[in-house]
C-alpha positions as CSV (number, residue, x, y, z in Angstrom):
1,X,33.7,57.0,-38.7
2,X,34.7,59.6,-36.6
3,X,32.4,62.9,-35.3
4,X,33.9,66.0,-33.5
5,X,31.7,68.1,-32.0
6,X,32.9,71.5,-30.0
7,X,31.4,73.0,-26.9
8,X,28.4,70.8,-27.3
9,X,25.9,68.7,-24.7
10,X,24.9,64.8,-24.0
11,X,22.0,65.1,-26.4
12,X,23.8,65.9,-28.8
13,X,26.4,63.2,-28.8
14,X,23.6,60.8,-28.3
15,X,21.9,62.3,-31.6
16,X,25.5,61.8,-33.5
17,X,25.3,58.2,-32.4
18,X,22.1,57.3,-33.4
19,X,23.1,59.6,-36.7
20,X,26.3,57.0,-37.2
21,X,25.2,54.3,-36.4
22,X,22.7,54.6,-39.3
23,X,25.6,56.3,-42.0
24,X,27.4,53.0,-41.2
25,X,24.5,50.7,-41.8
26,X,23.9,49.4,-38.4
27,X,21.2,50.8,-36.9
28,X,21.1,48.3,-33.8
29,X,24.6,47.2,-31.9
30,X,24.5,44.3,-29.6
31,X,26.7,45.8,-26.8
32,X,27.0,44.2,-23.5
33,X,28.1,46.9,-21.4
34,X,29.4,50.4,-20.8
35,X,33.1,50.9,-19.8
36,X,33.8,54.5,-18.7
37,X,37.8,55.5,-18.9
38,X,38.8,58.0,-16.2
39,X,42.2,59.2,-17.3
40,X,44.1,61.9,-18.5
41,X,45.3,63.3,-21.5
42,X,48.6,61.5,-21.4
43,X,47.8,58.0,-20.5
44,X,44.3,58.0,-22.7
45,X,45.5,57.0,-25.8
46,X,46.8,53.4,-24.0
47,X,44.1,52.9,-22.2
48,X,41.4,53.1,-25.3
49,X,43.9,51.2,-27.4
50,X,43.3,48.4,-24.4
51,X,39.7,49.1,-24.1
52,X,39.5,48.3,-28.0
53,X,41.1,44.6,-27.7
54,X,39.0,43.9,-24.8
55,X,35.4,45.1,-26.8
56,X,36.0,42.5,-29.4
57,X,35.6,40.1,-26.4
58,X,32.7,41.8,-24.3
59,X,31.1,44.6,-27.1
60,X,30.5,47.8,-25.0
61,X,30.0,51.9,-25.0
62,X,32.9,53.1,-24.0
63,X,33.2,56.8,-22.7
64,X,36.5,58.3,-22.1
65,X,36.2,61.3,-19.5
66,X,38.9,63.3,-19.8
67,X,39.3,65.9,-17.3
68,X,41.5,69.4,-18.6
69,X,42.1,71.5,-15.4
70,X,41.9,75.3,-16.0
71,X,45.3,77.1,-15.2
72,X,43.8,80.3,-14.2
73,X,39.8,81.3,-12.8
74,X,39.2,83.1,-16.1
75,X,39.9,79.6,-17.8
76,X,37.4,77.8,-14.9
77,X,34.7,80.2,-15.5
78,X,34.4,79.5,-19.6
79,X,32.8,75.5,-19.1
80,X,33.0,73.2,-22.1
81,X,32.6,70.2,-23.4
82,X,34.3,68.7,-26.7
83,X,33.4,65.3,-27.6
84,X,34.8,62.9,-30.1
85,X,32.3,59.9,-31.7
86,X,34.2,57.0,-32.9
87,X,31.8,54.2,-34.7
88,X,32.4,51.6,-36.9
89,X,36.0,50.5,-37.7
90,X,37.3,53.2,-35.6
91,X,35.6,52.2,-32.3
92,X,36.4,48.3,-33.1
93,X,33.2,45.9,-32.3
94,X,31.4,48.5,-30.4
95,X,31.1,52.7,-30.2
96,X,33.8,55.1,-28.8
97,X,32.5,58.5,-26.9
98,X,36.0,60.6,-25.9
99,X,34.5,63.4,-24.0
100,X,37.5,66.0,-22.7
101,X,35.7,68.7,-19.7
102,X,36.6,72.2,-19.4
103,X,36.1,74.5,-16.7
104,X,33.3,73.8,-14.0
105,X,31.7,71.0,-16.2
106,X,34.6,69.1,-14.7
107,X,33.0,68.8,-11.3
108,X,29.9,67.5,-12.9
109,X,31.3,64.4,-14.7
110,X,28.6,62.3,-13.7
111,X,26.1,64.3,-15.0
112,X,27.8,64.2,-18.4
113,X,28.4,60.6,-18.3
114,X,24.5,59.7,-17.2
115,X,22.8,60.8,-20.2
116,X,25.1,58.6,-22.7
117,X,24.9,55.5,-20.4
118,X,23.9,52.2,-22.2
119,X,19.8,51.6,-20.9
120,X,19.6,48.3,-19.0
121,X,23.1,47.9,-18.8
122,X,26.0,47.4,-16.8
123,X,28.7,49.7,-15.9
124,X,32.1,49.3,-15.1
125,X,34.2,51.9,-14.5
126,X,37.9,51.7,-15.0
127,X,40.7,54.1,-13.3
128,X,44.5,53.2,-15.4
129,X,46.1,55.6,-13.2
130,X,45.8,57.2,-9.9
131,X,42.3,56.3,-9.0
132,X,40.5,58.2,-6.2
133,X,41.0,56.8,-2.6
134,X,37.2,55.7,-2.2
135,X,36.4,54.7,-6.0
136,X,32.8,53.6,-4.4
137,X,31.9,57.2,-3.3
138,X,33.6,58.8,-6.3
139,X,30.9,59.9,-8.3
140,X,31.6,58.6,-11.4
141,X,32.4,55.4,-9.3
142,X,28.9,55.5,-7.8
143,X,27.5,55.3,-11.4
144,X,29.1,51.4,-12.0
145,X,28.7,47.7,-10.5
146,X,32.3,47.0,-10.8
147,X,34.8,49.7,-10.0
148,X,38.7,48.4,-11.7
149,X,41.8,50.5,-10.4
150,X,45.0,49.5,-10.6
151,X,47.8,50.1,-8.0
152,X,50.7,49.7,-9.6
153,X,50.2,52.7,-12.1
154,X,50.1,55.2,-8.2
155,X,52.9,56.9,-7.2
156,X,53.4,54.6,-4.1
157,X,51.7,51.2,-4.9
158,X,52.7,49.0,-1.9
159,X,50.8,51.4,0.2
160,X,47.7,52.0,-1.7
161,X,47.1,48.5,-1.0
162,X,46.3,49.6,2.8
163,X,44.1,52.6,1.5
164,X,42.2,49.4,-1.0
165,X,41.2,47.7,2.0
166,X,40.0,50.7,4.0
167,X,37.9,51.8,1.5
168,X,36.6,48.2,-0.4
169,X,33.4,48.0,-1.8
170,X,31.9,45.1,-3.2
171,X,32.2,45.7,-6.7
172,X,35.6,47.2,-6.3
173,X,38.7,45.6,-7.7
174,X,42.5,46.0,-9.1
175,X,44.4,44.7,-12.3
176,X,47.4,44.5,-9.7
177,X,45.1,41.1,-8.7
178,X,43.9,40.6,-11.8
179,X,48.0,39.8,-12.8
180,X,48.2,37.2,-10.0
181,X,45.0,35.0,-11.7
182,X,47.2,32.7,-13.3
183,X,49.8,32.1,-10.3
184,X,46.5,31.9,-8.1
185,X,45.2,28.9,-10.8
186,X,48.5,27.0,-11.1
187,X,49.6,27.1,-7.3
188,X,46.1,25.9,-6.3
189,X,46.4,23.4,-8.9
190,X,49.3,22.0,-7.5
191,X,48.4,21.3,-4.3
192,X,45.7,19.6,-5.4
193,X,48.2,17.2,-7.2
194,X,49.2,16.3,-3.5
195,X,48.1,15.2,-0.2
196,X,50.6,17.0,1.6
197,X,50.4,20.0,4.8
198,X,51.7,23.7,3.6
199,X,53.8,24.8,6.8
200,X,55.3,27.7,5.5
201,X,55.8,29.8,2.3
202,X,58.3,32.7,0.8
203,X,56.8,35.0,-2.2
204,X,59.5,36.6,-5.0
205,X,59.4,39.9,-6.6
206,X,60.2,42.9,-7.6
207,X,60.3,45.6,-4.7
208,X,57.0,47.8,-4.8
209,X,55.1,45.5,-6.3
210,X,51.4,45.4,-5.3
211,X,50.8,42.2,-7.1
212,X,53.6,40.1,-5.1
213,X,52.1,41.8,-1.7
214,X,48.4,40.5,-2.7
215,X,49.7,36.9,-3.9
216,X,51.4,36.6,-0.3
217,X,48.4,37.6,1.2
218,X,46.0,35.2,-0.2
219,X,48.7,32.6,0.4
220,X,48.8,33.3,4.2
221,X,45.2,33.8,4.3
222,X,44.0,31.0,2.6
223,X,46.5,28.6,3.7
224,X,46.7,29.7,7.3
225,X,50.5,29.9,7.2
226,X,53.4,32.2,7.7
227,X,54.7,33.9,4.3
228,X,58.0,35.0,3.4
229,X,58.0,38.4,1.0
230,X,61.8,38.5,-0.2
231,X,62.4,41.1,-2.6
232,X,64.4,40.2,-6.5
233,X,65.1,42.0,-9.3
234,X,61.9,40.9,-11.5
235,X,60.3,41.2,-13.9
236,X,57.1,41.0,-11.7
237,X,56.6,37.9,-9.7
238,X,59.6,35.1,-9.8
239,X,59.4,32.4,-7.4
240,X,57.0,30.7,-4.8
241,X,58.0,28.4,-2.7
242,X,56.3,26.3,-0.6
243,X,57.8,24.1,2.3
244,X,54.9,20.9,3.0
245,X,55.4,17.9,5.3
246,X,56.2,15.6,1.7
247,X,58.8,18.1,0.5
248,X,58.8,21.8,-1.2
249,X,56.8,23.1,-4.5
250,X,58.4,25.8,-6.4
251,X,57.0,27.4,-9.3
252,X,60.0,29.6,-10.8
253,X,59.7,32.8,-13.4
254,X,62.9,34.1,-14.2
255,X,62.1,35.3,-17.2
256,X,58.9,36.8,-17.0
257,X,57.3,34.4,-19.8
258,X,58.1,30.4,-19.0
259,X,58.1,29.1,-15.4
260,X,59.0,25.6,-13.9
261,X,56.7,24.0,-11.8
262,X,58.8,21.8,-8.9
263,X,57.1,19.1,-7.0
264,X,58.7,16.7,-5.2
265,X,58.4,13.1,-6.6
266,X,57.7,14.3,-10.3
267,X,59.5,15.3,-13.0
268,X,59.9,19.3,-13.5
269,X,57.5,20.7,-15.7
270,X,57.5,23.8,-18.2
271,X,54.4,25.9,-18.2
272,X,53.7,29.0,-19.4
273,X,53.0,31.6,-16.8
274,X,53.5,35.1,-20.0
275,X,53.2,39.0,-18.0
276,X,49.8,39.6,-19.6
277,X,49.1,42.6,-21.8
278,X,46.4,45.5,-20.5
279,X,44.0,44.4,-22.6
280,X,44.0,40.6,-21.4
281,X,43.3,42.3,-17.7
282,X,40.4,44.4,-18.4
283,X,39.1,41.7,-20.5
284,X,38.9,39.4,-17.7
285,X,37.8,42.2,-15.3
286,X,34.9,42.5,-17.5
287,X,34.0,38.3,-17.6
288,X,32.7,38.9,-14.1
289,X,30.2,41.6,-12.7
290,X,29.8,39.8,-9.4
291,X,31.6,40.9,-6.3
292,X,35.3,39.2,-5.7
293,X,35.1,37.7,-2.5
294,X,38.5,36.4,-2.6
295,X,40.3,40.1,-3.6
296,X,38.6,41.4,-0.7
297,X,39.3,38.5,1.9
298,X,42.7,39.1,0.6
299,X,43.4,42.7,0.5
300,X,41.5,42.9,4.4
301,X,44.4,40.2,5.4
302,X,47.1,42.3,4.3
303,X,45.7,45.3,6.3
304,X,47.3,44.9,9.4
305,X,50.9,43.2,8.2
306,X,51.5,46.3,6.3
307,X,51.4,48.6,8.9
308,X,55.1,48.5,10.0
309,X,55.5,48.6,6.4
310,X,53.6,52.0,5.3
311,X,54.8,53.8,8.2
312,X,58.6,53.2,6.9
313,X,57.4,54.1,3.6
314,X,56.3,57.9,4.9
315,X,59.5,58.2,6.4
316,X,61.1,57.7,3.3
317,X,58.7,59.6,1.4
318,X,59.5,62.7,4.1
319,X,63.2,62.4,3.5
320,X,62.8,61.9,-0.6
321,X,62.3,64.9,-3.0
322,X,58.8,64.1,-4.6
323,X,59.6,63.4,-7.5
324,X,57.4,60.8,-10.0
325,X,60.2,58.1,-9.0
326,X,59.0,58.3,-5.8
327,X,58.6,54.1,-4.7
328,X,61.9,53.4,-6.2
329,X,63.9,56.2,-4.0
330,X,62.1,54.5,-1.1
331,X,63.4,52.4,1.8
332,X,63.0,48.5,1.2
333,X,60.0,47.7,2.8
334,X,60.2,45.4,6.3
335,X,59.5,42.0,5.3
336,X,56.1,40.7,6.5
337,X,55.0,37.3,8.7
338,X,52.0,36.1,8.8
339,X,50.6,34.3,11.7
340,X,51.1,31.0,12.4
341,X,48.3,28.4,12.8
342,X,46.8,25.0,11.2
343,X,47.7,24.6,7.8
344,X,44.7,23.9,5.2
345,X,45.2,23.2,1.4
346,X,44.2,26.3,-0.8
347,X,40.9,26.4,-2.6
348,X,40.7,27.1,-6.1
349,X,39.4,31.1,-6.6
């Protein structure tokens, strides 16, 4: 059941949900949580579509906020707000609010967003591209528990990585960690297989890649250890390697869907290590409403090794032409070392 309403307020959508939820027969909806969208009109149609999967595993109110910018002051000065109520089949296992902002309404998101918020509730709120450099003072930011961004969909992604860390929050978090969960899981698994010292380490990926930065960071934090970040054509993450005092552990991805797991004295083994889909991230995102400790022990690590890094980066971003290709007209990016100093096993996240 869909309801469009033009020019209209928050008490109003909230009356057409309370009107559609009872056309539809269900005047009560167990919902867990409200996930608010903060996108555009180009990427919102993938990033409900995700937010759809992910409901039928965590039921929720989800609000798209839309923001239309006004191409002249006469087109600021005429505010508005259009609103689109999805229920039923068309809003999968929970409700769907897409609320597009006109004019000067758009500097008062929040205040839209408030009213329509689930009572009792949490509330994440989720950024699929470009999401503000502190999204804990943001103000729509400041309305949720767990704030989910995602650093590979910015222009430069390597270096927002550095602006992550500045700015963390507890609550914050990225899908561009949320990718590395499985890696994280099977790596620490592995080393609990054997009773071995990690002395060194070299992470494999594609160039740009925020994901391959963070999994090289937890490795040299966690493990104390110095980590090699060598660049390869993808897809994503392809190769760790470990070098321990009983022999190496590998753990390859060529293809971007099967990996072999190497470890000296066994037998090779097959697992699957599958590029998740959007909707297995925020669904995962959304199993936890606690604080990552780990993400941000992480992300602080990196902080420092990606100095020389980022300053390269603006060098080549002064000499490129600005276009949306940006990272991949770039310089490669200075390999990174972490220091050295007593190697420990890794600890399960």
């Amino acid at each position: 059941m869909k309801t469009d309403l033009t020019d209209t307020t928050s008490s109003k959508i909230n009356k057409a949900l309370v009107l559609g939820r009872r056309a539809i027969g269900t005047p009560a909806i167990g919902m867990v949580l409200t996930l608010v969208i903060v996108t555009d009109e180009e990427n919102a149609y993938d990033a409900l579509k995700a937010a759809n999967e992910a409901s039928r595993e965590h039921p929720s109110r989800t609000l798209v906020v839309i923001k239309r910018p006004s191409r002249s002051p006469r087109d600021r000065a005429n505010a508005r707000l259009d609103a689109e109520v999805r229920l039923g089949a068309d809003a999968s296992t929970g409700e769907t609010v897409v609320l597009r902002l006109y004019g000067e309404v758009i500097d008062h998101a929040q205040s839209v967003v408030l009213p329509l918020l689930l009572p009792d509730a949490p509330v994440v709120v989720w950024w699929p591209v470009q999401g503000p450099a502190d999204p804990a003072s943001d103000p729509l930011g400041a309305l949720g528990q767990r704030r989910v961004t995602d650093s590979y969909a910015s222009e430069h992604p390597v270096r927002e990585l550095s602006q992550r860390a500045a700015s963390y929050t507890p609550g914050d978090t990225d899908l561009s960690w949320t990718r590395i969960t499985p890696w994280r899981s099977m790596l620490a698994a592995a080393l609990d297989q054997v009773a071995c010292q990690v002395t060194a380490a070299e992470v494999e990926g594609e160039e740009f890649n925020p994901s391959v930065e963070l999994l090289a960071m937890w490795l040299a934090d966690r493990l104390k250890i110095p980590v090699k970040r060598s660049a390869s054509s993808g897809p994503g993450l392809t190769a760790v390697r470990m070098e321990t005092d009983c022999g190496p552990i590998v753990l390859d991805r060529p293809d971007g869907s099967l990996a072999t797991l190497c470890i000296e004295g066994q037998p090779d083994r097959a697992v699957a290590l599958k590029r998740r889909e959007t909707s297995e991230l925020i669904a995962e995102e959304l199993r936890r409403l606690d604080p990552d400790d780990t993400y941000a022990s992480a992300l602080r690590y990196g902080v420092d090794r990606l100095g020389d890094a980022g300053r390269s980066r603006d060098d080549a971003d002064r000499g490129s032409s600005g276009s949306a290709d940006g990272p991949a007209d770039e310089k490669p990016a200075a390999k990174k070392t972490a220091s050295k100093a007593p190697a420990k096993k890794a600890a399960a996240k």
